[in-house]
N, C-alpha and C positions, 0 to 999 in steps of 0.2 A: 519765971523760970529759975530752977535750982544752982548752983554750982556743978552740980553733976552733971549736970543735962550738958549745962554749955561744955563743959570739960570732953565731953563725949561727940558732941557735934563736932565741936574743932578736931579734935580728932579723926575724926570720920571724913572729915572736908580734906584733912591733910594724906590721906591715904589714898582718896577719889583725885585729889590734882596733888600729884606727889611735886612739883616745878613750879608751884606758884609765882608769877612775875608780871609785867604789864605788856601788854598785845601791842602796843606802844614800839614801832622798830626804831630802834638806838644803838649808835655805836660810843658816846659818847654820855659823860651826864649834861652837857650843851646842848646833843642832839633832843635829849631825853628833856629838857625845861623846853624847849622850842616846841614838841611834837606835844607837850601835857598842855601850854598857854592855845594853841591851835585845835585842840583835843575838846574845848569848851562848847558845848551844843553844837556837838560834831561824834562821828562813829571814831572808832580806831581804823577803820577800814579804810573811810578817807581821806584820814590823816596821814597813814601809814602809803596812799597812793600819791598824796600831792609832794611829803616829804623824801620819796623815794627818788626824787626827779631833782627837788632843793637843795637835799642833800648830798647827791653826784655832783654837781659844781661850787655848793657854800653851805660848811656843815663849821662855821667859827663865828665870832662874832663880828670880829671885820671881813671876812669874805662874804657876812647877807649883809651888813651895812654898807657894803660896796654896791648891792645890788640897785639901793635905793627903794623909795614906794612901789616905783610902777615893775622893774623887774621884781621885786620880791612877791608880789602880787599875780604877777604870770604866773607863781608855783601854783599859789595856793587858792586862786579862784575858786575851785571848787569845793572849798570849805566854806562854810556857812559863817556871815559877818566876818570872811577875808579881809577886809575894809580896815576894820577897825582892828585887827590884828595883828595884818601886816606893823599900822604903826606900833601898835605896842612890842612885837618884835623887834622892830628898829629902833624904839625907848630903851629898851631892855638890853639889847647889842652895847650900845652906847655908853648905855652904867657898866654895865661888865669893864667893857673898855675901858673907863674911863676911874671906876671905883673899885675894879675888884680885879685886876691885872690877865683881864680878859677869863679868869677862873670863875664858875658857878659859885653862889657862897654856901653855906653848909648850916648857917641858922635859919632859924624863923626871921629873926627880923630883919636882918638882910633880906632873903627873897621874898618877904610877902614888900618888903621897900621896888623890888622891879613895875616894871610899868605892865600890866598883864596878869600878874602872879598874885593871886587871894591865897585865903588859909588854906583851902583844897588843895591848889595846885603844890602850893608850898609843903603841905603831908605828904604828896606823894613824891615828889622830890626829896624829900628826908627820908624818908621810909625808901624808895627804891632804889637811890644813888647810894647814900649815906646808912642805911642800916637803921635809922633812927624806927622806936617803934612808936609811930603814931599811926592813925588812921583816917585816909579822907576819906570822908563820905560825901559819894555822889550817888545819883538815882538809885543805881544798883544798894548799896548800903542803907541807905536812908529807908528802904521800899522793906530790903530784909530785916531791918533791926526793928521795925514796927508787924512787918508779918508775923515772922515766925518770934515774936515775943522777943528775940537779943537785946536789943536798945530801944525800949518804946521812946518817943519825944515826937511835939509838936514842930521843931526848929534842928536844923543841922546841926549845929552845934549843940545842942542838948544832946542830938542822938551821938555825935564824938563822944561828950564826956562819958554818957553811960556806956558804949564801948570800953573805954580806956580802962572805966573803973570793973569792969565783970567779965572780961576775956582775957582769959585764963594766962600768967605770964609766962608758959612755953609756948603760947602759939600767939602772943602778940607781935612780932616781927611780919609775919604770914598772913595774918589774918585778915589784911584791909585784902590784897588781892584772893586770898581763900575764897574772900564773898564775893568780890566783884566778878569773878568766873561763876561761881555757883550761880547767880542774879543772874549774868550775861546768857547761860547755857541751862541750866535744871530752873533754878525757881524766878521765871520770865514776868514778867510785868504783867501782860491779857492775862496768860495760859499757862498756871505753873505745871510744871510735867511731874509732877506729887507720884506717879507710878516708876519715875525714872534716879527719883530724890532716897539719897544715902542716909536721910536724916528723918524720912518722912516719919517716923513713928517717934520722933522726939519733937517735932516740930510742934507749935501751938495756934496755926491756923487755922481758922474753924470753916473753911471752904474749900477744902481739898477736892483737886479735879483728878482724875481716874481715866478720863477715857483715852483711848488711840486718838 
């Protein structure tokens, strides 16, 4: 794919979601590392349900490290590997507390250092708190930069680098969430809706669906 092309998708992406941001409810960038660590082979949906409840009584890091395992675990049972969550939430509470004066830190290697927190979660943490323009690629990314030609790669991290290096630098700020909406809602994993895509005639899919 050209420099043109992609210049013109982002484009096009950014006019069809003029608000790009994370589905993620946060009122905090605390809220927002807690709800991305729990967010891990999990929806937004049920993140955004268990944290709805978490966060009306401990949205700090010693008010859920007050909670303990078993209350912190009452929120979030119905997120998938709760279990092992909870503690890394309670890991990650703790170093805040205890290394970073209860403040989120703002590098890479501080937060991929929390207990919980990979390169992923750490991209979008930079990127949505702090402004940083990186891109994490999750499902949604990883599925479109190999579809429609943007970032072909075998490995997440190959598909990052070649992002970083060929999208475009007015729309690198925007662009990890650009896709992750586009992926979540036009181009779906089964069924891409190729008749509903703002991009379909730049796109280099070679199995485009059509039907109702």
């Amino acid at each position: 794919m050209n420099a043109k092309h992609r210049f013109e998708i982002f484009k096009r992406l950014s006019i069809a979601i003029p608000n790009p941001t994370t589905e993620l409810k946060h009122n905090s960038t605390f809220e927002l590392l807690i709800a991305v660590i729990l967010s891990a082979q999990a929806t937004d949906k049920s993140v955004n349900i268990a944290t709805e409840r978490l966060f009306a009584v401990a949205n700090t890091p010693e008010s859920i490290l007050a909670l303990g395992l078993h209350g912190l675990e009452e929120y979030i049972r119905t997120i998938g590997l709760y279990h092992s969550k909870a503690k890394n939430v309670l890991a990650t509470c703790q170093m805040l507390i205890s290394h970073h004066q209860s403040q989120v830190p703002n590098t890479r290697k501080a937060l991929e250092a929390l207990p919980g927190v990979g390169r992923k979660t750490a991209n979008v943490i930079l990127n949505t708190a702090f402004g940083e323009p990186t891109i994490a690629v999750d499902t949604h990314l990883f599925r479109l930069g190999n579809r429609i030609k943007l970032a072909t790669g075998k490995t997440v991290l190959e598909v990052e680098m070649k992002y970083l290096k060929t999208i475009p630098a007015e729309f690198i700020k925007d662009a990890h969430h650009l896709l992750i909406l586009h992926g979540r809602y036009i181009c779906t994993a089964r069924r891409p809706k190729c008749a509903e895509c703002c991009i379909e005639d730049l796109c280099e899919y070679t199995a485009k669906e059509y039907a109702n």
